[in-house]
TIFI-500929 format. One line per 8 residues: number of its first residue (from 1); their letters; for each residue x, y, z of C-alpha. Coordinates in Angstrom, 2 decimals, always signed. Example, Ala and Ser with C-alpha at 12.3 -4.5 7.8 and 13.67 -1.06 7.14 Angstrom:
BEGIN
1	AS	+12.30 -4.50 +7.80  +13.67 -1.06 +7.14
***
This chain:
BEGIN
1	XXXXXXXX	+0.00 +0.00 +0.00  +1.32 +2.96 -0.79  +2.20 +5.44 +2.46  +0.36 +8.15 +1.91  -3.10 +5.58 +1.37  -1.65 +3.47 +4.53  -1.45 +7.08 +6.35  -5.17 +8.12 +5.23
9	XXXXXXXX	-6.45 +4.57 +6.22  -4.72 +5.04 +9.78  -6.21 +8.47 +10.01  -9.88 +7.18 +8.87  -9.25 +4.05 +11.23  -8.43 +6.11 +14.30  -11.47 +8.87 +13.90  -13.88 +6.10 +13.62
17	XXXXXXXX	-12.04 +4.75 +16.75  -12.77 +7.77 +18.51  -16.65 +8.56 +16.89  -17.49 +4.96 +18.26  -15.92 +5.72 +21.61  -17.78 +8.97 +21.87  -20.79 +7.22 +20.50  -20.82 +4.85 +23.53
25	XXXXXXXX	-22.00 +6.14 +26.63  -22.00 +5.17 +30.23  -24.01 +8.06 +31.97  -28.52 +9.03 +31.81  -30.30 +12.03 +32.50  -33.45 +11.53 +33.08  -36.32 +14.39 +33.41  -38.61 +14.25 +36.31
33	XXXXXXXX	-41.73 +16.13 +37.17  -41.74 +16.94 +40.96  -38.93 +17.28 +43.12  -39.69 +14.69 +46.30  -39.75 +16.23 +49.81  -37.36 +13.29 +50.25  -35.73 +10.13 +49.39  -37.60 +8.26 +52.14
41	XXXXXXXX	-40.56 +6.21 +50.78  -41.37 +4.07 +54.02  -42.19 +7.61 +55.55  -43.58 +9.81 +52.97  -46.45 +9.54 +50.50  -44.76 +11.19 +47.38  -44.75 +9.18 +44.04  -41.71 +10.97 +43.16
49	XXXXXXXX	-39.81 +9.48 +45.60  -39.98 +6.15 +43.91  -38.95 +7.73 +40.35  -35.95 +7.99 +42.00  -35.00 +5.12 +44.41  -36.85 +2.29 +43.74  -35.43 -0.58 +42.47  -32.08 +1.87 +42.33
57	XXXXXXXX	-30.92 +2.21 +45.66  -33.64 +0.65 +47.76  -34.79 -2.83 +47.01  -37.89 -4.97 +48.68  -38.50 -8.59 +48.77  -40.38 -8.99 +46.01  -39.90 -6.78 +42.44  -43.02 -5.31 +40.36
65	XXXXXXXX	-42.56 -5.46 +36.72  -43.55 -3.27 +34.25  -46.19 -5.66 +32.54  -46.79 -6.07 +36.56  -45.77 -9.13 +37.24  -44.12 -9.84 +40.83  -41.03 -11.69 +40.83  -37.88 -12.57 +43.88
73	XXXXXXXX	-36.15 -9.59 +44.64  -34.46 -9.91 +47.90  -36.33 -12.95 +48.49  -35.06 -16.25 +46.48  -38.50 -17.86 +47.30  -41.56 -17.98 +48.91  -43.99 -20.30 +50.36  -47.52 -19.71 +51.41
81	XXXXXXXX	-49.69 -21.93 +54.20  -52.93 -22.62 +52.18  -55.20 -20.49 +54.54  -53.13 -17.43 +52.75  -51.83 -16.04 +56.52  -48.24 -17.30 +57.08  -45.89 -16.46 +54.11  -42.18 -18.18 +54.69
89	XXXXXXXX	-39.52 -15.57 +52.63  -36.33 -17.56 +52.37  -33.29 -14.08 +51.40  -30.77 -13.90 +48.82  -26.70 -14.65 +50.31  -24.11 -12.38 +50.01  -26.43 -9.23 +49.43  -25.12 -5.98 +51.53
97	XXXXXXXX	-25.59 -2.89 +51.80  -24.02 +0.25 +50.43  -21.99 +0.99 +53.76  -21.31 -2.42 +53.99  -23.46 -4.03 +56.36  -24.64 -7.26 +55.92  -28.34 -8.34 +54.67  -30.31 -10.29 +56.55
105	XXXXXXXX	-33.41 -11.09 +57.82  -33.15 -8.90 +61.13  -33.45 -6.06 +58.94  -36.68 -7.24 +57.41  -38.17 -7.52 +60.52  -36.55 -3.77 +61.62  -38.19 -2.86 +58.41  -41.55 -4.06 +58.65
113	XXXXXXXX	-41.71 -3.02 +62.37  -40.63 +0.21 +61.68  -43.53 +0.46 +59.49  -46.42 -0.61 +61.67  -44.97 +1.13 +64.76  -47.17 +3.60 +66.46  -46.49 +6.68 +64.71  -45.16 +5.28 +61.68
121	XXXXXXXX	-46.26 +7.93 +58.69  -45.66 +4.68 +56.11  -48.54 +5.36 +54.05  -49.12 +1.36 +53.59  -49.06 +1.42 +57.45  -52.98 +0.48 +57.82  -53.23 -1.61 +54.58  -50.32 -3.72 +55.15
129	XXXXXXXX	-48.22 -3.88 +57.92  -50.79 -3.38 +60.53  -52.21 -6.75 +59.51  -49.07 -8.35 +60.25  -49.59 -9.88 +63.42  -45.85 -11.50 +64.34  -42.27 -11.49 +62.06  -40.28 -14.49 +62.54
137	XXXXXXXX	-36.62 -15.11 +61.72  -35.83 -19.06 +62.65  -32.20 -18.00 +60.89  -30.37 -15.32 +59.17  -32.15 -16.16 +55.77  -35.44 -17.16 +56.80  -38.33 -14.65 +57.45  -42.31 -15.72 +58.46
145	XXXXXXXX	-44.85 -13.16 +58.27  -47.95 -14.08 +60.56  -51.37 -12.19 +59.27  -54.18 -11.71 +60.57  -56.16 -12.25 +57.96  -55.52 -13.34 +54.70  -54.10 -10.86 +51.82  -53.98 -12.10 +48.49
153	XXXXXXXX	-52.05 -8.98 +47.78  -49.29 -9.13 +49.59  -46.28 -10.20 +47.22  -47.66 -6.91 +45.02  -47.83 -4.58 +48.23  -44.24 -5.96 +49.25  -42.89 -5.19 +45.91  -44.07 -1.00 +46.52
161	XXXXXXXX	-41.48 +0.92 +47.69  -43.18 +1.41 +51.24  -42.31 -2.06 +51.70  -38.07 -0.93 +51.01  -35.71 -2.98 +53.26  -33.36 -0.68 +55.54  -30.67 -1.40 +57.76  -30.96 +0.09 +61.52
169	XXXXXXXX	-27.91 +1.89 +61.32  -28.74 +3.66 +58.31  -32.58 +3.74 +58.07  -32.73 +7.22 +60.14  -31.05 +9.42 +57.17  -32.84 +7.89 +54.31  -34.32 +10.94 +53.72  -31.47 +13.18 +52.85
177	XXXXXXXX	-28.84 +10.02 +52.43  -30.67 +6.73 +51.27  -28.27 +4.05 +51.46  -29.90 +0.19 +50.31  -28.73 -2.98 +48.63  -29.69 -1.98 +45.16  -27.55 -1.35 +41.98  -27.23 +2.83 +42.70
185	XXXXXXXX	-26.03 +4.45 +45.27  -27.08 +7.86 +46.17  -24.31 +10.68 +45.14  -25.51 +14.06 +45.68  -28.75 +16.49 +46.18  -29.04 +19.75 +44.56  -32.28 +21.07 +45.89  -34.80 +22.33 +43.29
193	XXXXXXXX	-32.36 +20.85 +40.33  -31.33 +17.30 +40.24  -30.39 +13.99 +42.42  -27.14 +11.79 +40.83  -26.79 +8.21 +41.63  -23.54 +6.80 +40.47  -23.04 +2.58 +40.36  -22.69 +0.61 +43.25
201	XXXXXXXX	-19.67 -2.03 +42.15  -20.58 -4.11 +45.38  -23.87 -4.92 +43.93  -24.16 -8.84 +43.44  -24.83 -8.28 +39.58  -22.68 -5.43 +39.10  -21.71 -6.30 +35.62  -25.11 -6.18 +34.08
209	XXXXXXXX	-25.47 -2.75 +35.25  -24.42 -0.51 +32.18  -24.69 +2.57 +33.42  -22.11 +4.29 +35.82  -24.27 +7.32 +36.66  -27.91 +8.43 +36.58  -28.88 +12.14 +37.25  -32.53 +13.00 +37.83
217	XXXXXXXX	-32.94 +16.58 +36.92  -36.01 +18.60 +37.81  -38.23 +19.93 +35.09  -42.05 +20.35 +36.01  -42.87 +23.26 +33.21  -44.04 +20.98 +30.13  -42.23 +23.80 +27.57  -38.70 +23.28 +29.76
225	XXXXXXXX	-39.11 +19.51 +29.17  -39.49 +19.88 +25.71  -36.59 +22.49 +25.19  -34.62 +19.78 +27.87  -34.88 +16.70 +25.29  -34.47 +18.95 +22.35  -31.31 +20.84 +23.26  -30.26 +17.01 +24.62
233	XXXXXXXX	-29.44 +17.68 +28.05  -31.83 +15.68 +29.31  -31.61 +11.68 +27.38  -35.74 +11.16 +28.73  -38.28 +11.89 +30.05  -40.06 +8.64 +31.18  -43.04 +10.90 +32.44  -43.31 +13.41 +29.78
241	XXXXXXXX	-45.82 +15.82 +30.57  -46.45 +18.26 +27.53  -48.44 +15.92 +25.71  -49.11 +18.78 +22.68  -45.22 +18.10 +21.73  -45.60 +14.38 +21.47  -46.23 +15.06 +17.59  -43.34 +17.25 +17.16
249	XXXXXXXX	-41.03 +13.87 +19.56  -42.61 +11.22 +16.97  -41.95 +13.02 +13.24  -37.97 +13.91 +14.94  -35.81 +10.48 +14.28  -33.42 +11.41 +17.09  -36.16 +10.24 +19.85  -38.51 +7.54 +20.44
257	XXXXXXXX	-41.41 +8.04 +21.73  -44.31 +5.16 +23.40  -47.41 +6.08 +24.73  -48.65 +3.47 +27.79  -51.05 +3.28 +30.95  -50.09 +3.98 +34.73  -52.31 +3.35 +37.53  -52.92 +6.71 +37.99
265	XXXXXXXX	-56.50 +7.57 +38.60  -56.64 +11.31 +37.86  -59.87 +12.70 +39.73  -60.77 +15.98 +41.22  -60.94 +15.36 +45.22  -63.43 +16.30 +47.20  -63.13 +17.68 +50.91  -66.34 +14.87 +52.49
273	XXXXXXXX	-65.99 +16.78 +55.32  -66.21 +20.19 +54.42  -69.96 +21.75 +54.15  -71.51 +21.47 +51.78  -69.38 +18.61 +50.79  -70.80 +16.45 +53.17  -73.88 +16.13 +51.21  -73.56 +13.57 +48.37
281	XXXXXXXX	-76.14 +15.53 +46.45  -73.26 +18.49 +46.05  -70.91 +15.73 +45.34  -72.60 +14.51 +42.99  -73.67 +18.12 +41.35  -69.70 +18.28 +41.07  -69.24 +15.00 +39.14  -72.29 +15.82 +36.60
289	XXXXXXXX	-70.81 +19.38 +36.07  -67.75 +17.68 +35.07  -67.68 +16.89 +31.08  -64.54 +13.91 +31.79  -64.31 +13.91 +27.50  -63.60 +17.70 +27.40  -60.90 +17.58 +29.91  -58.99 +14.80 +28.35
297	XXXXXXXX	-59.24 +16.61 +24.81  -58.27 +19.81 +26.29  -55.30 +18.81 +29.12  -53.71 +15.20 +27.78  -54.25 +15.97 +24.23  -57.05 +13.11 +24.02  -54.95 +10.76 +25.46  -56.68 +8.84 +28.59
305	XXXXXXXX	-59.29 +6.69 +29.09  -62.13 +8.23 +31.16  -62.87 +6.40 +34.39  -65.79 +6.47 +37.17  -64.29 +5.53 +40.23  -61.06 +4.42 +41.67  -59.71 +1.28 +39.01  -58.44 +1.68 +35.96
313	XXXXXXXX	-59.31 -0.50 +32.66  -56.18 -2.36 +33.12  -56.70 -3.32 +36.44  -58.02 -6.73 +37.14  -61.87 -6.74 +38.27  -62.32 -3.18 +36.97  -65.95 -2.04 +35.88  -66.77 +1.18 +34.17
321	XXXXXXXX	-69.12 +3.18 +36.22  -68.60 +6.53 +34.18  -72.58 +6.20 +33.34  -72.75 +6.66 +37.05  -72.34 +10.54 +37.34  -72.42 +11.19 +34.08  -72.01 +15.22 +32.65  -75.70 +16.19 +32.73
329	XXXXXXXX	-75.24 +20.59 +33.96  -79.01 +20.82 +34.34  -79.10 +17.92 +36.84  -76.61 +19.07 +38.32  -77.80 +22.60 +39.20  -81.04 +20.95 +39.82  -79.16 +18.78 +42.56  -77.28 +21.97 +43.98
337	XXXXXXXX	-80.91 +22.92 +44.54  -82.47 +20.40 +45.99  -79.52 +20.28 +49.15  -80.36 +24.33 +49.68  -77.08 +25.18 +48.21  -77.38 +29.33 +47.37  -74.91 +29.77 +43.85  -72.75 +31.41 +42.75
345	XXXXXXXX	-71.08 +28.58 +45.59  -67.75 +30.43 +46.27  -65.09 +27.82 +46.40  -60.67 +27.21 +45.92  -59.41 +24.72 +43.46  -55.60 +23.97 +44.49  -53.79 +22.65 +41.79  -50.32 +20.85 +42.19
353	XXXXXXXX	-48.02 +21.68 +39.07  -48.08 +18.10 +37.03  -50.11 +19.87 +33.46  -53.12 +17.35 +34.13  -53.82 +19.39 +37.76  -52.58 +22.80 +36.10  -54.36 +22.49 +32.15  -57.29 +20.27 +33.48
361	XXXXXXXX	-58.02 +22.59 +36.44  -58.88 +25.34 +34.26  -61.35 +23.72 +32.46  -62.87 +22.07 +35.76  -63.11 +25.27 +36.84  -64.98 +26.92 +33.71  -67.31 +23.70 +33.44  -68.19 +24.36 +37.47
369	XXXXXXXX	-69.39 +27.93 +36.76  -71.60 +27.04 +34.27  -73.99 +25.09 +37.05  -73.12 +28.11 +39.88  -69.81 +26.88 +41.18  -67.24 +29.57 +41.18  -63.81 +27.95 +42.04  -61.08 +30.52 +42.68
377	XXXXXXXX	-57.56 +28.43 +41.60  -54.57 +28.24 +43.86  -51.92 +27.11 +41.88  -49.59 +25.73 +45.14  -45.98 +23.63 +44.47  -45.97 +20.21 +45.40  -44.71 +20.31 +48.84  -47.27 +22.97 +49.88
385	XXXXXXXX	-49.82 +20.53 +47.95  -48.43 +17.22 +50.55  -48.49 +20.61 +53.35  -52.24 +21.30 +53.03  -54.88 +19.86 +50.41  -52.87 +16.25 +51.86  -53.19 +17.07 +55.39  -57.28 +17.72 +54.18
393	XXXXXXXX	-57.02 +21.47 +53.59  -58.69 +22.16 +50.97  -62.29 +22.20 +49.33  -61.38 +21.03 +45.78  -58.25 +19.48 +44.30  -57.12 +17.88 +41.04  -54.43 +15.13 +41.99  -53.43 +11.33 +40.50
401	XXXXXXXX	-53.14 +8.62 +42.54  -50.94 +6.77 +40.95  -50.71 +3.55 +43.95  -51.77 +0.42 +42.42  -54.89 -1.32 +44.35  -54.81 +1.91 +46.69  -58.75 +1.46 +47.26  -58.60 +0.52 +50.69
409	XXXXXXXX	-57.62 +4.76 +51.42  -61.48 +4.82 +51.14  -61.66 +2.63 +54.30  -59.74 +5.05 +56.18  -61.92 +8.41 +57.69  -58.70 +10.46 +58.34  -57.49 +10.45 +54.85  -57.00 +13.49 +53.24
417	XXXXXXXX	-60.52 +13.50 +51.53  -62.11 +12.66 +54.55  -64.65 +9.70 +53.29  -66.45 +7.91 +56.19  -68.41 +5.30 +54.39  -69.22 +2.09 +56.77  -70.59 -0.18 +54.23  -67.26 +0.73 +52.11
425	XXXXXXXX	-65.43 -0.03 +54.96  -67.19 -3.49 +55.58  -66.77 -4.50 +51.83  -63.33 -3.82 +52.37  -62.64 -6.31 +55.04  -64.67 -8.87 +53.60  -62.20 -8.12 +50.32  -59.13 -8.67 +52.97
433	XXXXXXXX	-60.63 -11.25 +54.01  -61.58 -13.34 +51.38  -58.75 -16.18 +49.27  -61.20 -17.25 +46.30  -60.66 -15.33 +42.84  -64.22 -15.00 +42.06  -65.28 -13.74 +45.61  -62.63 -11.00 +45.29
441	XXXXXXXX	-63.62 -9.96 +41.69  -66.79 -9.81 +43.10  -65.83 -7.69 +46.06  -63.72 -5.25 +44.00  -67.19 -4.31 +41.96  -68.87 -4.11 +45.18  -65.96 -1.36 +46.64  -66.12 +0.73 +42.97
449	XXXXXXXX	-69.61 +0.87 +42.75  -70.15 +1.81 +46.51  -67.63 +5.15 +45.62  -69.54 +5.93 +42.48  -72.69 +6.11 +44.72  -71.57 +8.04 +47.09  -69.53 +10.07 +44.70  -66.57 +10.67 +46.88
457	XXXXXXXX	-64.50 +12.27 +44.46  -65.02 +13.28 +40.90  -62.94 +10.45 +38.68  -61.71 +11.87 +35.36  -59.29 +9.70 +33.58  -56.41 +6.94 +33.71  -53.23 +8.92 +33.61  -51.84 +7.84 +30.07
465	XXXXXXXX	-47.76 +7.54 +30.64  -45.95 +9.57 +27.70  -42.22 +8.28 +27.50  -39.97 +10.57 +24.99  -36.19 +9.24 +24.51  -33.33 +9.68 +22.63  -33.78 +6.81 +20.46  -30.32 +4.85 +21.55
473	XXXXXXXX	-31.00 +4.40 +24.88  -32.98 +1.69 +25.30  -34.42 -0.54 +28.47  -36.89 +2.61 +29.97  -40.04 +1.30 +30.82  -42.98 +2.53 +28.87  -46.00 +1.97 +31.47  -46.06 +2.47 +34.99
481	XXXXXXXX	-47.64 -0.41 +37.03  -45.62 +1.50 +40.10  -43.97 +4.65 +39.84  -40.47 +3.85 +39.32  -37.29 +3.94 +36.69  -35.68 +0.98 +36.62  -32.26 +2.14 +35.92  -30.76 -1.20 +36.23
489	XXXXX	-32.28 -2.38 +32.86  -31.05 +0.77 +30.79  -28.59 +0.94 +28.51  -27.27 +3.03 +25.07  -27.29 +1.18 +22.25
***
């Protein structure tokens, strides 16, 4: 060959070296919507939380997957006494965590008595732990749960991230310094703008984890996100939230974009206890004003599918009660009426930022005046949204809960909506109680139709997941069965 070709070749060679090398990366930013009040999700009721550490740096025994299947996480295996109320865990070896201690099964049982302790703010305290009636550890790998009655839920609820496994000497901090057995470990904090995680190497499948660092950066205004992915400093946003860009992410080749269901139930909440609240005939009034169709074309782009109480179509045992309520105005001013309610009815509307609360509350709010409603909008942040409208200070609010099988809430009078419904209540134990599959599906109509009657919120929609990506990285989940990123699994291609 001559030189100067064998020179050119070498110089060709060597740039394509280098393009490949830049090419391939080891590092993910990835947009989030809310900021969490902190990284503690055994003590705080933010989904945002879990966007964060679940599956990342905290781990359970058991592992939701995104078609929501539960599989062994901590846990090798399971077994389960047939009358559903002793569950034998038998622990992974070798797992520890990111200080170094040792897993075992004392800090299950830490863990799950931490979380039904009096004064525990778990938000699963009631629903799950409370019905654990003794923990057992025969040996360092073994744990029994004892119930007290049977809950065919459980290997789901101990896959949530309320049901994280801590160790003693660390489980105090998790808020500002989370420190678990998973395949991240926390890095850094920059209040109001991002939270990096960089790879644990002492994870017991370290080499399948691609990624060296993740950085969560903090976007809530829809137009930022957009500008974010389009200027590429952030690589996705799993939870994309200006849903009149997706067109302009689908026609540009540089992203990928997949459009998927959470368990979000998007409703407008209703203070029960609050006059005039208290009277299901206002309640209801507030559901009929309500045209679901309208909001959903005018806030998600058309994307959602329109629900009538708290299940979503993909849920198992869901029923669609939208004919329940349904948008009738005259009925509902008729209904105002009949419970002595003088309009215009002067009420506040707080709306959290995500654009479903912000976009959809201004057309709840034009479709309420129409019957005599007049709600005044308080556009509040999300930690003065978890300060008061959470802590039941509010009259009206738009919010998603996005909890999988989170219908038990109803059963509880001090939630934030302040629902005291017996016969709920009683369905509700009889759903605890109850093993057979039929019985259950049964049970789970029972519980949706009861809220639809007593029209304890207003249910709008199934929160539609929009995931926008640069199209090489790959392994991002595209629906939400829990609200999580599961790092682990991503990779550039």
């Amino acid at each position: 060959m001559h030189p100067a070709l064998k020179t050119t070749a070498t110089l060709l060679l060597c740039a394509a070296t280098l393009a490949a090398a830049q090419s391939r990366k080891d590092s993910a930013v990835i947009g989030i919507t809310l900021e969490p009040p902190g990284l503690d999700p055994t003590t705080s009721a933010a989904a945002s939380i879990g966007e964060i550490v679940h599956y990342n740096v905290l781990e359970g025994l058991t592992k939701i997957n995104v078609d929501g299947s539960v599989t062994p996480l901590l846990a090798d295996s399971w077994s389960i006494d047939p009358d559903g109320r002793l569950y034998t865990f038998k622990l992974k070896k070798g797992v520890k965590f990111h200080d170094g201690e040792a897993f075992d099964a004392s800090d299950v049982k830490f863990s799950f008595e931490r979380a039904r302790a009096e004064g525990s703010t778990n938000k699963a305290k009631k629903t799950v732990f409370d019905n654990i009636t003794r923990i057992e550890t025969p040996d360092a790998q073994t744990v029994m749960l004892v119930l007290a009655k049977a809950d065919g839920n459980l290997l789901f609820r101990l896959g949530e991230n309320t049901a994280v496994i801590l160790d003693p000497k660390s489980a105090a901090t998790t808020a500002t310094r989370p420190i678990g057995t998973g395949p991240f470990r926390f890095e850094s904090w920059s209040r109001g703008a991002a939270v990096v995680l960089s790879r644990w190497d002492g994870y017991r499948n370290a080499a399948a984890i691609k990624l060296k660092k993740v950085s969560f950066r903090i976007i809530n205004d829809p137009a930022a996100q957009s500008a974010a992915l389009l200027a590429g400093d952030v690589d996705a946003f799993p939870r994309f939230q200006a849903a009149q860009s997706l067109v302009q992410f689908q026609n540009d080749p540089r992203f990928t974009v997949a459009i998927g269901g959470t368990e979000g139930k998007t409703l407008v909440a209703i203070n029960n206890k609050r006059k005039p609240f208290d009277d299901v005939r206002v309640r209801r009034a507030i559901a009929m004003a309500i045209d679901r169709k309208a909001v959903i074309a005018g806030a998600m782009e058309g994307q959602g599918a329109p629900i009538g109480s708290h299940m979503v179509p993909s849920d198992a045992g869901y029923i669609d009660l939208t004919g329940v309520n349904p948008y009738n105005p005259d009925k509902a001013r008729a209904l105002l009426k009949e419970a002595g309610v003088a309009t215009p009815l002067n009420v506040t509307l707080s709306l959290p930022p995500p654009q479903y609360a912000r976009k959809g509350g201004e057309i709840v709010a034009a479709q309420l005046a129409k019957v005599g409603i007049v709600a005044k909008i308080d556009n509040v942040e999300w930690a003065q949204w978890l300060a008061g409208p959470f802590k039941g200070s509010f009259d009206l609010t738009i919010i998603s809960h996005v909890e999988p099988l989170d219908f038990a809430v109803y059963a509880d009078p001090s939630y934030y909506f302040g629902y005291d419904g017996r016969a709920y209540a009683e369905i509700v134990a009889k759903y605890d109680a109850s093993t057979g599959a039929k019985e259950r599906l049964k049970l789970l109509g029972d519980a949706q139709r009861r809220l639809a009657d007593d029209a304890v919120n207003a249910w709008l929609f199934q929160l539609p997941q929009f995931m926008v990506a640069n199209k090489r990285l790959k392994g991002l989940w595209s629906s939400s069965p829990v609200f999580a990123n599961d790092m682990g699994a991503v990779s550039w291609q």
